[in-house]
Structures are given as structure tokens and as C-alpha cells.
C-alpha positions as CSV (number, residue, x, y, z in Angstrom):
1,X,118.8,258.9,74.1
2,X,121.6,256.9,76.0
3,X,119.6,257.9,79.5
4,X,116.2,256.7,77.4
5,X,118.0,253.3,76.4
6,X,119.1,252.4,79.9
7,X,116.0,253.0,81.5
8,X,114.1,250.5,78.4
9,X,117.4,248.3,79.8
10,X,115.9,248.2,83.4
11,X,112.3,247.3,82.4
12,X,113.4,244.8,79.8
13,X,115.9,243.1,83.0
14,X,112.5,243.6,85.4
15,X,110.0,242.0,83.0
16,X,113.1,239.0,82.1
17,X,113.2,238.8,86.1
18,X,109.7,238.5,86.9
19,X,108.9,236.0,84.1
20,X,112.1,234.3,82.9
21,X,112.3,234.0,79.1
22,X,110.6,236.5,76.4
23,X,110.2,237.1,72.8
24,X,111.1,240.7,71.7
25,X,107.7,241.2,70.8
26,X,106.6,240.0,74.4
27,X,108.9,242.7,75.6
28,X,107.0,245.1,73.3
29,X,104.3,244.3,74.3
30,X,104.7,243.9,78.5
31,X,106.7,247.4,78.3
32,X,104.6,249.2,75.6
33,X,108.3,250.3,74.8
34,X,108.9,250.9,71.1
35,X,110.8,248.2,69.2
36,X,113.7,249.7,68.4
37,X,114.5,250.7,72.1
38,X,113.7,247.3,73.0
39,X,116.4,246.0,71.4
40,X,118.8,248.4,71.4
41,X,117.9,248.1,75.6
42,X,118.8,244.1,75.1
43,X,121.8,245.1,73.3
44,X,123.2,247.0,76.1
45,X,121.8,244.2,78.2
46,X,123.9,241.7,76.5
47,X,127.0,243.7,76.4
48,X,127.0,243.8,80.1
49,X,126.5,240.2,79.9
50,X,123.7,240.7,81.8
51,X,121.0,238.6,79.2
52,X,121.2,235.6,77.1
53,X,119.8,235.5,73.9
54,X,118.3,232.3,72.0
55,X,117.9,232.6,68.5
56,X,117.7,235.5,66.1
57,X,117.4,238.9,67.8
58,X,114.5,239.5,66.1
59,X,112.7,236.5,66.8
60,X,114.4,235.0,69.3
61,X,113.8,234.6,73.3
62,X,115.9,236.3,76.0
63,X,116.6,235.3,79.2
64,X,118.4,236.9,82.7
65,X,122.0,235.3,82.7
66,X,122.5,234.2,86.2
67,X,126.1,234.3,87.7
């Protein structure tokens, strides 16, 4: 599952790269990922401090954090 989570990880930081902000469900649906990976992917995303995230989780926008 971890290996599965970190490769939802890269495609959420891809899809974020190529078109800046997006809704969870945006992710859903640009991925055709499952929801629950999805964010557990921006979770790990986050921890990293890798993604910003505006809002609720749930129905809120992420971004790329740039450093």
C-alpha cells in the first residue's frame, strides 16, 4: 500500500505541476485515482512540505509549494 500511495503522490505532484491549483475531485478525476489514495497521496505530499493546501481537504484546492 505505502509503494501504491507514493506513486498516487507523484501523479497528484505531476498533474499540480502541469496545471497549478486543483480540487481533490479534479485530482480524481485527471488521475482516475480513487479518492481515498488521493488524499492520503496529498497527505504525504503535505508532510514533505511538498503541497499547499487551501481550504478543507475535502473541498479545498491544492497547490505545488515552491521553494
Amino acid at each position: 500500500m505505502i509503494t501504491e500511495i507514493g506513486i498516487v503522490a507523484g501523479d497528484i505532484w505531476h498533474q499540480l505541476d502541469q496545471k497549478g491549483k486543483l480540487s481533490v475531485n479534479d485530482l480524481v478525476q485527471n488521475t482516475g485515482r480513487d479518492r481515498n489514495l488521493i488524499l492520503m497521496g496529498l497527505g504525504w505530499l503535505a508532510r514533505e512540505g511538498h503541497v499547499f493546501i487551501e481550504g478543507d481537504i475535502g473541498t479545498g484546492v491544492a497547490s505545488l509549494t515552491r521553494k
